[in-house]
MILUM-438278 format. One line per 5 residues: number of its first residue (from 0); for each residue x, y negated, z of N, C-alpha, C. Coordinates in steps of 0.1 Angstrom, whole numbers, plus 5000, padded with zeros to 4 digits. Example, Ala and Ser with C-alpha at 12.3 -4.5 7.8 and 13.67 -1.06 7.14 Angstrom:
BEGIN
0 = 5132/5057/5078/5123/5045/5078/5132/5033/5078 | 5128/5022/5071/5137/5011/5071/5129/5000/5079
END
This chain:
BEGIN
0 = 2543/6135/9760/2553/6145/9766/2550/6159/9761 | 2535/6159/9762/2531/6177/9755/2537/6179/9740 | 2537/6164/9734/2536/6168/9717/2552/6166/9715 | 2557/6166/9727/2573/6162/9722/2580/6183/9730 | 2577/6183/9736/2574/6198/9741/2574/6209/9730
5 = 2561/6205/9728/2556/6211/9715/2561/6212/9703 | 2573/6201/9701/2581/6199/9687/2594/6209/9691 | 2598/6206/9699/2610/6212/9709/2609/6225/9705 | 2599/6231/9714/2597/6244/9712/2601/6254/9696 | 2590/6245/9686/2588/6244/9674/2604/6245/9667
10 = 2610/6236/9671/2624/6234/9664/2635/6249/9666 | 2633/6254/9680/2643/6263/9686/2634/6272/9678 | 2620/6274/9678/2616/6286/9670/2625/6289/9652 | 2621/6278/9648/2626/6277/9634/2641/6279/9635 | 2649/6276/9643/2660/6281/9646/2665/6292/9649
15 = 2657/6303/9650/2657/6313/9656/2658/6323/9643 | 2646/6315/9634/2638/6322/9623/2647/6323/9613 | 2655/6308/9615/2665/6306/9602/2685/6313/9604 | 2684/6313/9614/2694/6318/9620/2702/6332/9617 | 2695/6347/9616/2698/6363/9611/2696/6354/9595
20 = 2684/6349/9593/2682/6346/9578/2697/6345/9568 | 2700/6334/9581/2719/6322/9574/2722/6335/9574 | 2724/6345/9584/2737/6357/9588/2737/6360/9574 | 2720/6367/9571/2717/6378/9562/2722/6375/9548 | 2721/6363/9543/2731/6352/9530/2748/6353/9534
25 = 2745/6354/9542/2765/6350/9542/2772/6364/9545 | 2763/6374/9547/2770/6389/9547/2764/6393/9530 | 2758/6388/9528/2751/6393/9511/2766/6386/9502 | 2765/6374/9505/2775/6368/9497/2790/6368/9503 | 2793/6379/9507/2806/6385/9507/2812/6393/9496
30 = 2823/6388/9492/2831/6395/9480/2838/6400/9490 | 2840/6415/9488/2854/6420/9495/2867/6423/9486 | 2879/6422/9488/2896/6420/9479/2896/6434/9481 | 2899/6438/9472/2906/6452/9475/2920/6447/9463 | 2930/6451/9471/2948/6450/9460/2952/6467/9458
35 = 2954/6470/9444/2952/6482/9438/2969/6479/9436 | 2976/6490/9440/2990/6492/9428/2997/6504/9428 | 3006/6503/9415/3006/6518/9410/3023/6510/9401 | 3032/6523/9401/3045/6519/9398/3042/6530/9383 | 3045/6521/9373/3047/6530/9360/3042/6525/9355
40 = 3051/6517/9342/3045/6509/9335/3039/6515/9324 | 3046/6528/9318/3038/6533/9307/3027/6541/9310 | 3017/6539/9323/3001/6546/9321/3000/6543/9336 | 2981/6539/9339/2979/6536/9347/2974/6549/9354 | 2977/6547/9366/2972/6565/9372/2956/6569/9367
45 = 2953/6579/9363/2944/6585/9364/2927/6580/9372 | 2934/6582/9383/2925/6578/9395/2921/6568/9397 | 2925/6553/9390/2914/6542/9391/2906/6543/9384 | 2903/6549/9375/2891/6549/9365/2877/6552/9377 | 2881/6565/9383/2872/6572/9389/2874/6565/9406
50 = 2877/6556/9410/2878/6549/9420/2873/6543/9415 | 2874/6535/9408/2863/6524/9402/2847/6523/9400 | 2846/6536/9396/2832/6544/9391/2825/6548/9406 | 2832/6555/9414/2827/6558/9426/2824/6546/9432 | 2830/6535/9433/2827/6521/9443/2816/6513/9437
55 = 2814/6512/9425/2805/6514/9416/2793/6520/9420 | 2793/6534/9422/2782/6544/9425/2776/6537/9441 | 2790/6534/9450/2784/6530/9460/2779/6518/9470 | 2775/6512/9454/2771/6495/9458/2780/6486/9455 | 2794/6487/9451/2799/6478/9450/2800/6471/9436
60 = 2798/6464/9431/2803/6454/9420/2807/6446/9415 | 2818/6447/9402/2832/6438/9407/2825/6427/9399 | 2830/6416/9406/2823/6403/9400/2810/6398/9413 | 2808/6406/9419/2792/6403/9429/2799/6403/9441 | 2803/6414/9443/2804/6421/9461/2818/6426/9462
65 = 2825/6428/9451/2839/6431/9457/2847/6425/9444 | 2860/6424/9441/2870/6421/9437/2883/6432/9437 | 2884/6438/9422/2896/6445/9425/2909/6437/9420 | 2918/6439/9425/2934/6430/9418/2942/6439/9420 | 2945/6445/9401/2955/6457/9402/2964/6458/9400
70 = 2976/6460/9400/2991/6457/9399/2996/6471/9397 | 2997/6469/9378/3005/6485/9374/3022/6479/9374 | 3032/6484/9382/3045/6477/9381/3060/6486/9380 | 3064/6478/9379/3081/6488/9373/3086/6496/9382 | 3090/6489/9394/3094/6501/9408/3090/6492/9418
75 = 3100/6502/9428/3093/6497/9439/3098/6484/9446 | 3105/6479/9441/3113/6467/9443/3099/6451/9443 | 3089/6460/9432/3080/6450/9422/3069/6452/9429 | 3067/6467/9439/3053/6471/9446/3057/6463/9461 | 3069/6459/9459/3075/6455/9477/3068/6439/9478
80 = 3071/6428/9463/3067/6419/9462/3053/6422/9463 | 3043/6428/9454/3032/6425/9453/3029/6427/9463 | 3028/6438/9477/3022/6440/9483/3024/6430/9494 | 3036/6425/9498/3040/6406/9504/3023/6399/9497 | 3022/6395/9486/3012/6391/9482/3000/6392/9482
85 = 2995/6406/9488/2980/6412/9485/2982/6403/9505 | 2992/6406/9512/2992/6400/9524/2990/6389/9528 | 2998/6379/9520/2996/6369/9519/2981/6362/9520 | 2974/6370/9507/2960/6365/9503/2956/6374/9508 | 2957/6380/9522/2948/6387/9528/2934/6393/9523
90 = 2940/6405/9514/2929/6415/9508/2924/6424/9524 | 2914/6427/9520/2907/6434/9532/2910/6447/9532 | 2914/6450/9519/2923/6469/9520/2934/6466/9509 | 2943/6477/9510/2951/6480/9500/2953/6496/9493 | 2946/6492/9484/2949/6513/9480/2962/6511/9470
95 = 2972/6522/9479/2986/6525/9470/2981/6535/9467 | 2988/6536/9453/2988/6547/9445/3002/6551/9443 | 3007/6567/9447/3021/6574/9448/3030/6565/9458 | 3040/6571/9461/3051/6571/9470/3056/6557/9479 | 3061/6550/9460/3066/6536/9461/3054/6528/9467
100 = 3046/6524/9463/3038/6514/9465/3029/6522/9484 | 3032/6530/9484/3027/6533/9498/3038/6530/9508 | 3055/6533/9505/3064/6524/9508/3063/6511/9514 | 3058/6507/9503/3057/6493/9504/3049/6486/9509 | 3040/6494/9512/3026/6488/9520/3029/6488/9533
105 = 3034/6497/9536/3044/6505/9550/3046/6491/9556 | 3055/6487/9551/3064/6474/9552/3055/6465/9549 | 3050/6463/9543/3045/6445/9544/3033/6444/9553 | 3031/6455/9561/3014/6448/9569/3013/6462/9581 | 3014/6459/9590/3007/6465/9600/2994/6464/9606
110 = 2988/6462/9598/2973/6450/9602/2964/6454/9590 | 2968/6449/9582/2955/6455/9565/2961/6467/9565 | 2941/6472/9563/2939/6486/9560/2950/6489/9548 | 2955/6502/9546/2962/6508/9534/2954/6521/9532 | 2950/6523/9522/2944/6538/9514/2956/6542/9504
115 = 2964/6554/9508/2978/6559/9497/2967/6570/9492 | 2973/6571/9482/2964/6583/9472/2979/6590/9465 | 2975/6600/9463/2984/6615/9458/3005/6605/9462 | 3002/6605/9475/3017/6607/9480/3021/6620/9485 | 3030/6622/9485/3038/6638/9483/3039/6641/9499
120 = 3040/6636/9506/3040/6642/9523/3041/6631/9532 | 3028/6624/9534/3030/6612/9545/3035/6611/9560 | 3035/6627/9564/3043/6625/9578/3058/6628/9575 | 3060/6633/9568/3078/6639/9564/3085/6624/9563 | 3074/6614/9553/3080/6602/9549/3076/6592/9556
125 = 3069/6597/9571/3071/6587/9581/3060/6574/9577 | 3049/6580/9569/3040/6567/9566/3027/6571/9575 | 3029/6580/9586/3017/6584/9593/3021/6593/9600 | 3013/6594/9616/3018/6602/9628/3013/6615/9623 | 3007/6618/9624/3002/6634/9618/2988/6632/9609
130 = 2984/6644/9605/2969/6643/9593/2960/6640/9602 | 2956/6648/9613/2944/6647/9617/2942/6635/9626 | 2957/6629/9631/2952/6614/9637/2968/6604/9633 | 2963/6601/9622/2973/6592/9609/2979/6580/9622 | 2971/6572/9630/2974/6561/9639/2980/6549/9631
135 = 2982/6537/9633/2982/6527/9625/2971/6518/9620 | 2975/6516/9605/2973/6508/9599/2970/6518/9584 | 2971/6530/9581/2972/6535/9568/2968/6551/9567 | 2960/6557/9562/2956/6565/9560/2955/6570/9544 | 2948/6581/9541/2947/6589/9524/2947/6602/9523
140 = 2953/6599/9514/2950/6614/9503/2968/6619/9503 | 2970/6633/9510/2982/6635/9511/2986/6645/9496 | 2996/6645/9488/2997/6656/9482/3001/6653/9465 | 3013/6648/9458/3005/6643/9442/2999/6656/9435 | 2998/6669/9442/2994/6682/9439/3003/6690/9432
145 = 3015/6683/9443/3030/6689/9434/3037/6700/9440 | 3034/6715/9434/3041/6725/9442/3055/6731/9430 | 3063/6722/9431/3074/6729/9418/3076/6741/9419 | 3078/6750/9433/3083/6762/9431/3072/6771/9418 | 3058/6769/9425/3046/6777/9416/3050/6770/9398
150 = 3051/6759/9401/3052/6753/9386/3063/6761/9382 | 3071/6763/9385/3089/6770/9382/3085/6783/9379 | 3076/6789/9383/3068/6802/9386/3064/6807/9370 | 3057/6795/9370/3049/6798/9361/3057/6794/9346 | 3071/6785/9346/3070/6782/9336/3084/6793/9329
155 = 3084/6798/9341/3095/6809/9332/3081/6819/9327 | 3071/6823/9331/3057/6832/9330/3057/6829/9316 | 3057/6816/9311/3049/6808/9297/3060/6812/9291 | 3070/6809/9293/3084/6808/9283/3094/6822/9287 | 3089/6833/9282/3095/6845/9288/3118/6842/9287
160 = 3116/6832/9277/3136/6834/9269/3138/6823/9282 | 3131/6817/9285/3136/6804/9295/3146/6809/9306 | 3158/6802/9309/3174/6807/9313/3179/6794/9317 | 3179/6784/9318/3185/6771/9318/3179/6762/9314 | 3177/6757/9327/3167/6743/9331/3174/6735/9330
165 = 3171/6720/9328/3179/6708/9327/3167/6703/9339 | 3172/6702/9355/3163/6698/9364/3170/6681/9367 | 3160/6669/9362/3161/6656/9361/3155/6652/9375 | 3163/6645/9382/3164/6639/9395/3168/6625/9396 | 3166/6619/9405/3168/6606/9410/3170/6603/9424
170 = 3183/6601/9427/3194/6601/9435/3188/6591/9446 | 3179/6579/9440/3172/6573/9447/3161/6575/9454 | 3153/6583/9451/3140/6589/9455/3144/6592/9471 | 3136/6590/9480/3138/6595/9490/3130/6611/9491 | 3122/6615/9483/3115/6626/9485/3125/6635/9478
175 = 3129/6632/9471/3136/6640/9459/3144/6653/9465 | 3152/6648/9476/3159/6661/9483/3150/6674/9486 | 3142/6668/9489/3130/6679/9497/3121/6686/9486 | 3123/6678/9474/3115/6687/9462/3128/6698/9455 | 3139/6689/9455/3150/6697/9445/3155/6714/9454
180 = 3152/6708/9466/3155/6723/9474/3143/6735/9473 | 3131/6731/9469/3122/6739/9469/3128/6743/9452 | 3130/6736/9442/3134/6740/9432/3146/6748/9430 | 3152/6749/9438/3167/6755/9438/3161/6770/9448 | 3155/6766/9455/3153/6783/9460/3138/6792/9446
185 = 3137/6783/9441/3126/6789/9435/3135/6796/9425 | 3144/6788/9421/3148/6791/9408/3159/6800/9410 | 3168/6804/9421/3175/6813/9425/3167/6829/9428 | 3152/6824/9429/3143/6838/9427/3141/6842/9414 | 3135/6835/9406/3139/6836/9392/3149/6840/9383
190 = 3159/6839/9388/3176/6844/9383/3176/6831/9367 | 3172/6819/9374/3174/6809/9365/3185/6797/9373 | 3196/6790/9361/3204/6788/9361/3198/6772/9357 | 3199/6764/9373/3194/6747/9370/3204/6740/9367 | 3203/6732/9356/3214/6724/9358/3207/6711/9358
195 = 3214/6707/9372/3207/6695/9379/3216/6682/9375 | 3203/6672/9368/3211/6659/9368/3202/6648/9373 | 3218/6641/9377/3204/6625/9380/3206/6616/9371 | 3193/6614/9370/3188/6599/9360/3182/6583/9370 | 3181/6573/9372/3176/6566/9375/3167/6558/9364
200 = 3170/6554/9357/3169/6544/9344/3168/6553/9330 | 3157/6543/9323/3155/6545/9308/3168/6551/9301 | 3176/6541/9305/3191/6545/9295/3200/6562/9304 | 3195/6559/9311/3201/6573/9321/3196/6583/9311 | 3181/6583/9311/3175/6596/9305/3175/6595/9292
205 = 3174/6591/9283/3178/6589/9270/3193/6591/9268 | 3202/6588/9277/3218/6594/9276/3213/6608/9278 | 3208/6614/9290/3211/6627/9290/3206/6636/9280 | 3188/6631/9275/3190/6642/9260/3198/6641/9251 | 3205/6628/9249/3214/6627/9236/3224/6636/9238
210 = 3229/6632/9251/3242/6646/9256/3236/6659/9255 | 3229/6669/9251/3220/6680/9251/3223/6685/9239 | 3234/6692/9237/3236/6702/9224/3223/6713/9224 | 3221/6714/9207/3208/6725/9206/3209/6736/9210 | 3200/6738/9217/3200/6755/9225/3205/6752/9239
215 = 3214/6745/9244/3219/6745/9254/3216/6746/9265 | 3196/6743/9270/3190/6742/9281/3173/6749/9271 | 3169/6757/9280/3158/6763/9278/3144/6756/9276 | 3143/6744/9287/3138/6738/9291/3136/6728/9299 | 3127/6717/9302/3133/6706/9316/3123/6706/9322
220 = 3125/6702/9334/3117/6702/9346/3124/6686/9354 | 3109/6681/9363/3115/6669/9365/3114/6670/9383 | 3124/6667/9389/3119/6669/9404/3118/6661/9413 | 3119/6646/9404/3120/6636/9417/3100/6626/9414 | 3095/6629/9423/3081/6617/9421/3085/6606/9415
225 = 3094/6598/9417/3097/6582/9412/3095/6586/9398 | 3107/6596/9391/3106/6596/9375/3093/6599/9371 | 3085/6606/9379/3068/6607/9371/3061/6593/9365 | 3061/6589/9379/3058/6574/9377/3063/6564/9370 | 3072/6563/9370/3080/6554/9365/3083/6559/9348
230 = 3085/6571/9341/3094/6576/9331/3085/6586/9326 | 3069/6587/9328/3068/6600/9324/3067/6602/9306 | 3063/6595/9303/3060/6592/9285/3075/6593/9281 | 3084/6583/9286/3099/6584/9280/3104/6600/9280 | 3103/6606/9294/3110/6620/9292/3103/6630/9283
235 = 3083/6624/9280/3080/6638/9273/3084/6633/9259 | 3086/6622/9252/3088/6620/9241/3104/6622/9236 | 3112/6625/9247/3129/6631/9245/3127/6645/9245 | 3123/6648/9250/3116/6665/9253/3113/6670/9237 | 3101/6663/9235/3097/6668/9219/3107/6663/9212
240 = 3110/6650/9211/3119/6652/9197/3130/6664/9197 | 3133/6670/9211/3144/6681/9207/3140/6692/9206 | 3126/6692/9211/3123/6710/9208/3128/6716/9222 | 3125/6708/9231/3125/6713/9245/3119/6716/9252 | 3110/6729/9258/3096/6723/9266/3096/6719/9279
245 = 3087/6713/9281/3086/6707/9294/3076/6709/9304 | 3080/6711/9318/3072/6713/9325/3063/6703/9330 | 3048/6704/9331/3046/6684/9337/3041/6691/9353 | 3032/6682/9362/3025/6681/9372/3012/6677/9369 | 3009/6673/9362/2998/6669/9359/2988/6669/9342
250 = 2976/6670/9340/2968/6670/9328/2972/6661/9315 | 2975/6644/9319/2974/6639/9309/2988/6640/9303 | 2999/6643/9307/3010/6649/9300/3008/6661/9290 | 3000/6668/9294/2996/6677/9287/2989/6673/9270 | 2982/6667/9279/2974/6659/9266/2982/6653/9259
255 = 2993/6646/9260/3002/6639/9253/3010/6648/9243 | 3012/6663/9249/3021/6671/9241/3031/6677/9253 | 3029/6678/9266/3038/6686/9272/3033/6697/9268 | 3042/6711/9275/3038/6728/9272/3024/6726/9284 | 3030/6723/9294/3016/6729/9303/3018/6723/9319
260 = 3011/6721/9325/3010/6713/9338/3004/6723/9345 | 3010/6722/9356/3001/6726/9370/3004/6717/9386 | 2992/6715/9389/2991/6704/9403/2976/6703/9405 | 2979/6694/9410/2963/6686/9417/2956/6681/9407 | 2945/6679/9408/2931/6677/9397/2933/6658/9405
265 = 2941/6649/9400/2945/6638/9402/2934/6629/9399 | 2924/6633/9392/2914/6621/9385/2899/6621/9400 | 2902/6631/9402/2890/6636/9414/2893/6629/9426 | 2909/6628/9431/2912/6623/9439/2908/6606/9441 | 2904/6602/9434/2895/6585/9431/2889/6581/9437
270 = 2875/6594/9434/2862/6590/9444/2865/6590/9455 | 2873/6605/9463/2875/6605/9475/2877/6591/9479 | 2890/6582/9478/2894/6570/9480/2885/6559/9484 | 2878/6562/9473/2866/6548/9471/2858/6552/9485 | 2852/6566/9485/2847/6568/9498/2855/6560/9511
275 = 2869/6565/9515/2874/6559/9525/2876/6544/9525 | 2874/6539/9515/2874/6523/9517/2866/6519/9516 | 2852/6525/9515/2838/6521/9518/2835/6522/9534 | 2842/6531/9539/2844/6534/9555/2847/6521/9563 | 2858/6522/9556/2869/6510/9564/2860/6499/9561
280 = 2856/6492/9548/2850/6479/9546/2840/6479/9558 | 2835/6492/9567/2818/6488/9571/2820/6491/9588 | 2837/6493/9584/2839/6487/9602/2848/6498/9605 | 2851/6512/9599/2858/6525/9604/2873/6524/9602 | 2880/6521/9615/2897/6525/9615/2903/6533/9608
285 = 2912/6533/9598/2920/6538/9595/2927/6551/9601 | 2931/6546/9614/2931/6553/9624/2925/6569/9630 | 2911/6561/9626/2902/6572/9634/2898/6585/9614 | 2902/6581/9603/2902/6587/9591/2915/6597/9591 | 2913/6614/9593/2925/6618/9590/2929/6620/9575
290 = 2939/6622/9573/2944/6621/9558/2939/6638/9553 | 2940/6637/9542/2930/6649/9534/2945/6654/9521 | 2941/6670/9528/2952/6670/9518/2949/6673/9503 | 2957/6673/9490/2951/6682/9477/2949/6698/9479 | 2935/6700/9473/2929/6710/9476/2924/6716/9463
295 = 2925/6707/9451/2920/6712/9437/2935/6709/9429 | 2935/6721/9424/2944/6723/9415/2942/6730/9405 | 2949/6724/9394/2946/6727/9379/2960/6734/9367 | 2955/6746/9361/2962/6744/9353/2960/6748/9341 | 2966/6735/9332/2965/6727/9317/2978/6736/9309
300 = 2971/6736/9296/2980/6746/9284/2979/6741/9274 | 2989/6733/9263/2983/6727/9254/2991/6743/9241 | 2981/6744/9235/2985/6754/9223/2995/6749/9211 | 2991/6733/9209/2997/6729/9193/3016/6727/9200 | 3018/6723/9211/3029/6723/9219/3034/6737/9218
305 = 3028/6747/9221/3032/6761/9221/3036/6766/9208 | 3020/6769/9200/3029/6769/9186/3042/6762/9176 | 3046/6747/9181/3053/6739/9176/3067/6746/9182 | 3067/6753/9192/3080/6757/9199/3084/6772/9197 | 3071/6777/9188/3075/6789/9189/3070/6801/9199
310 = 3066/6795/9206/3061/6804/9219/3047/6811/9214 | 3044/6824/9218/3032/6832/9218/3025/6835/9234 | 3011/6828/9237/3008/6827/9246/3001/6837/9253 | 3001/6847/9258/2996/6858/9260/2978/6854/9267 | 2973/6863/9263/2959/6863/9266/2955/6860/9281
315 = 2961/6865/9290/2963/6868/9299/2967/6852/9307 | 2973/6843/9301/2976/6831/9307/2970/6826/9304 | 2962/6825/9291/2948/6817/9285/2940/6820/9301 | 2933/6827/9297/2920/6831/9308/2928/6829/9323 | 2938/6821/9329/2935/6818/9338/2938/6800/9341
320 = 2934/6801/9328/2945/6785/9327/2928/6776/9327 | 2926/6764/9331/2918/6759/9337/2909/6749/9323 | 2921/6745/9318/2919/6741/9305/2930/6741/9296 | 2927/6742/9283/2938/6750/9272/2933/6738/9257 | 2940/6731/9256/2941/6717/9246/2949/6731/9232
325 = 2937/6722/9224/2939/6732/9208/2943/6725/9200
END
């Protein structure tokens, strides 16, 4: 009876021993999903690179411990499906990148975490109760670091002859109203003359430069988020072939051959992210994360754009410009 006692005992011990052990293997051998998406097919946002790198920095590695599945897509029609899908296969977060795919997250899950990165105003567009307490299911990074009036500001500044804007819009955008009115009072301070059109589609915007007799518009400016996303390469490459300059929101336009960007330092915005979904993975509510607005802003001047247009850049814009592409 003692040696059977004795086994007993023995067994619940080793049980005990092996037991946190099992936990400590099956919390090790956790892959966590993260479903990444972004609407624009000609360039992946900025910001995964450096999302990637930060999750990276902070223990995670794809292939070991986490799993990313990214979905660069056409509109939002395509972010509405994928994100049904990241649901489906129940990813443990979803980081939207811009408007559409934070839309669409909206809609397909009240339950999985969502991280939106550089959306233009999350309580205006009803994807969160206020900043400092988001409530839900979805929290982020508020801001694509788009202030058109200052951009409008500045781009009559660059372009002293600038008189007539061709301001490109999309009728569909739900932000769009709320940007084109900041552009229309900006540009009424300016004593500049917008002529506003809407484009939805490739063939939309490729009609409207063709329709564009020489000289006829100073310059273009784009006001709706969707076309960033969605059109940004197509509108800068209509732009240059006519000797048009163009305003961007962001660096890597710049780099491409726009005149000059001003917004949010969009590549920075990554890490933050990766932080917040290292939160969430380790147990922290969405909820209880207030949304962070853009706070770094940049502005980009490419010179071979300037010279190609004729423009003389005054010293004075150099030295405040953040970086200046030769």
């Amino acid at each position: 009876m003692r040696i059977g006692q004795m086994a007993l005992v023995a067994t619940i011990a080793l049980c005990l021993l092996v037991a946190p052990l099992a936990a400590d293997a099956q919390q090790e051998a956790r892959v966590w999903r993260i479903g990444l998406m972004h609407v624009g097919l000609d360039h992946p946002p900025r910001s995964v690179e450096t999302f990637r790198e930060a999750l990276k920095a902070l223990g995670y590695a794809e292939g070991k411990n986490v799993r990313l599945d990214f979905r660069n897509l056409a509109d939002e029609g395509a972010a509405r499906a994928a994100a049904r899908e990241f649901v489906h296969d129940r990813v443990d977060v979803i980081v939207a990148f811009e408007n559409q795919t934070a839309r669409a997250a909206k809609v397909a899950t009240s339950e999985i975490p969502v991280v939106f990165v550089h959306v233009t105003d999350p309580v205006a567009d009803g994807l969160v109760n206020s900043l400092a307490r988001p409530g839900g299911n979805l929290t982020g990074f508020a801001g694509l670091g788009d202030v058109p009036a200052k951009r409008l500001q500045l781009f009559k500044e660059l372009v002293p002859r600038l008189h007539r804007v061709v301001v490109l819009i999309d009728p569909r955008d739900p932000v769009m109203r709320r940007m084109l009115g900041e552009v229309e009072t900006a540009g009424a301070a300016l004593q500049l003359q917008l002529v506003v059109r809407e484009v939805s589609h490739e063939t939309d915007i490729e009609g409207l430069f063709r329709s564009l007799k020489r000289g006829e518009v100073d310059g273009a400016f784009v006001a709706s988020p969707n076309l960033y996303s969605k059109f940004s390469s197509v509108i800068l490459r209509l732009a240059s072939e006519r000797r048009i300059p163009l305003a961007s929101h962001w660096k890597g336009m710049v780099e491409q051959g726009a005149l000059f960007s001003y917004g949010g330092n969009l590549e920075s915005v990554g890490g933050d992210a990766a932080l917040y979904v290292d939160k969430i993975l380790k147990g922290v509510k969405p909820a209880d994360l207030p949304v962070q607005e853009m706070s770094r802003f940049e502005l980009v001047i490419n010179m071979k754009t300037a010279k190609t247009l004729g423009l003389a850049i005054p010293q004075s814009f150099l030295i405040r410009a953040d970086a200046v592409i030769r």
